[in-house]
N, C-alpha and C positions, 0 to 999 in steps of 0.2 A: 639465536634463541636468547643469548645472555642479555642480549639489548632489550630484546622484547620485553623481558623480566623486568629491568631494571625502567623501561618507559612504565612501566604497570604503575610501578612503584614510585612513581615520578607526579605520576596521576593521582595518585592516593594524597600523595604529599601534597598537592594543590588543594585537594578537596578539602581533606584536613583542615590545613590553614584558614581555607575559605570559611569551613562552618567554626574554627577559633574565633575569626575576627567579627562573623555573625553573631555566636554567642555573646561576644565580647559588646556590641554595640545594642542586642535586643535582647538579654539575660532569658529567654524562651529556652525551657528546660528541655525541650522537643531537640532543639538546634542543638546543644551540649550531648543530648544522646547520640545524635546522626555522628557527632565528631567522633567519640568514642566508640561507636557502631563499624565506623573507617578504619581507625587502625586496628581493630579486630579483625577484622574482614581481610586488612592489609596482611597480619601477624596471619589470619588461615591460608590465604594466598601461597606467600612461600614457605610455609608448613607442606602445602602440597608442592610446592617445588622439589623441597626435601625430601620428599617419598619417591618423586621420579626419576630424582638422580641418585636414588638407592641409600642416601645419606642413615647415615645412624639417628634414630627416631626421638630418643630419648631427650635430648636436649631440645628442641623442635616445638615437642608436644609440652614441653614443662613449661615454655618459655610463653607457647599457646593459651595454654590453661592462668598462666599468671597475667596476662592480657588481657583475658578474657573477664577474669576477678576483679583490674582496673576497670573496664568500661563498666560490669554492673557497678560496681563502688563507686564510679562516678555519678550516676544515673540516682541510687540509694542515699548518696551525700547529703544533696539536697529535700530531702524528707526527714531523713533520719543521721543524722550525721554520726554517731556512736556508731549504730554498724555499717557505715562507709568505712570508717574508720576501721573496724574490725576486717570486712573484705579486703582493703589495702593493704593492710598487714599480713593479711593471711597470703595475699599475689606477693609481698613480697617476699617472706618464706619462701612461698615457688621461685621467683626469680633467682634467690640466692641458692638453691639446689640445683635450678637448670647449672648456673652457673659454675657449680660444683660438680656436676658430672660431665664437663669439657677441659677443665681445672682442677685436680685432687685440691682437696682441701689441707692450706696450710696455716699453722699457726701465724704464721708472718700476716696473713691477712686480718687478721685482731688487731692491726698497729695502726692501721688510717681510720679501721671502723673505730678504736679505744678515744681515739682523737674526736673522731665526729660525737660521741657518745657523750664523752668530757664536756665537750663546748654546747651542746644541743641541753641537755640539760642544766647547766649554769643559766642557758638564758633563759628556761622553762621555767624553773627555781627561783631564780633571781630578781630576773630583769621589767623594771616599774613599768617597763611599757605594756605588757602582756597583761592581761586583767581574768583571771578565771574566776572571780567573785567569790564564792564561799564554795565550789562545785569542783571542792578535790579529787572525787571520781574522774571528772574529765581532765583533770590537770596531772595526773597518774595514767591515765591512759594515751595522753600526750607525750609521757614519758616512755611509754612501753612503747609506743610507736616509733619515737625517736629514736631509739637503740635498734628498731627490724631492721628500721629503713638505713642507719648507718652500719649494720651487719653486710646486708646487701652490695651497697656502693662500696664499702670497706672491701669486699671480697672483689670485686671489678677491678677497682684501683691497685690492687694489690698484683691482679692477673695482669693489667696493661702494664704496671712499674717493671714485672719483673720477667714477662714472655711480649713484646710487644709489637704484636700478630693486629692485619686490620681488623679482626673479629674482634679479640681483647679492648682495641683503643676505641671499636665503635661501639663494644659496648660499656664504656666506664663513661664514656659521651655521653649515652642516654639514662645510665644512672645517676651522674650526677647533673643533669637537667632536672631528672626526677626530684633528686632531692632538694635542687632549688628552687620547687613549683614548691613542695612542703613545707620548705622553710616559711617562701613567701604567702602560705595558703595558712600559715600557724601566728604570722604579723596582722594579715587583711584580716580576719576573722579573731581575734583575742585581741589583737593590739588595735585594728584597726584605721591601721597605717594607709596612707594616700598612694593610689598605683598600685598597692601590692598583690590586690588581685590581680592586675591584669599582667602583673610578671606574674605570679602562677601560672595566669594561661597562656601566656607564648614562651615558655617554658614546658607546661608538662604537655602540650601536644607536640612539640618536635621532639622530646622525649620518648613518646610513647614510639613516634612513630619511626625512629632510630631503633629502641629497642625490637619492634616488629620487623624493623630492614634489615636484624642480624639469620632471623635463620637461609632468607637470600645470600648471606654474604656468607654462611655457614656450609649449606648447599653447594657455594663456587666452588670455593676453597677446594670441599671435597672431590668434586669431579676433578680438579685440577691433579690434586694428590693422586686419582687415580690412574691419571691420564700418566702419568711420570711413574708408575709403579708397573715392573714388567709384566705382574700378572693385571693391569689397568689396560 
């Protein structure tokens, strides 16, 4: 059964990729939803894995639900980019609580986000290449972005530095993919730098779709624990 899962999930990643490199060659916003539509589907998939092998629900559904807020936010981007912007922040909130309720929350984990926060805003702030024109709304809310998204990965990195579990290292993998789709998604779009779209996008689709392969990997894990505990 564990194979079967894991071919599922193999398939997904094919498809994935396939409609990345589609988007990537015919910018058809049809094609970017199908990709993001995948690792949703992927991310509900072993969601219900997790309920059959009786896994604790919580971490599961949050991790769902913050998935779920990426693909519309990607889909929303492109029309309205201020509330893409808003939906992604808000999944990633979710992301950084799923992550918290497998992980107590510790202050130690403020010390990679304090970094990313540091650096993410000096270049926001500062840096000639970036151009927000006269529209400090959006260059303030590029700032408030900047700190979710390094709360978030700050909290991963901090989980894989200091327990380092395949769940923890798969998932500080696919946050900081994520955060280096954003970076390169805050260059292509303000700075308007060459390529930097398309590292966003073979970036935040193997992103996503790592972050969707952890409640599978979340699921094993568990059966496994149960299997080795005498009432398992």
């Amino acid at each position: 059964m564990k194979k079967r899962y894991l071919a599922v999930n193999i398939l997904f990643f094919a498809a994935i990729m396939a409609a990345d490199a589609a988007y990537a060659l015919t910018n058809e916003i049809a094609v970017k939803a199908a990709a993001s539509l995948l690792f949703t589907a992927e991310c509900a998939f072993n969601t219900v894995v997790c309920a059959r092998k009786k896994a604790g629900m919580k971490f599961p559904i949050l991790l769902l639900s913050a998935v779920a807020l990426a693909c519309a936010a990607d889909i929303t981007l492109n029309f309205k980019f201020i509330v893409g912007m808003l939906l992604f922040g808000i999944g990633h909130i979710l992301y950084f609580i799923s992550y918290c309720v497998r992980e107590k929350f510790s202050p130690r984990d403020f010390i990679p986000a304090a970094v990313s926060i540091a650096g993410l805003l000096a270049i926001i702030l500062f840096a000639p290449i970036l151009d927000f024109g006269e529209d400090t709304f959006m260059q303030t809310a590029v700032c408030v972005y900047a700190a979710i998204i390094s709360v978030m990965v700050g909290k991963s990195l901090s989980d894989a530095f200091h327990r380092r579990t395949s769940l923890n290292i798969l998932i500080a993998a696919g946050s900081v993919l994520f955060w280096i789709s954003d970076f390169a998604l805050m260059f292509s779009k303000f700075g308007k730098v060459p390529f930097a779209g398309l590292v966003c996008l073979f970036t935040y689709y193997p992103a996503q779709f790592v972050l969707a392969l952890s409640p599978l990997v979340y699921a094993l894990v568990y059966e496994k624990s149960a299997e080795k505990s005498p009432l398992g």
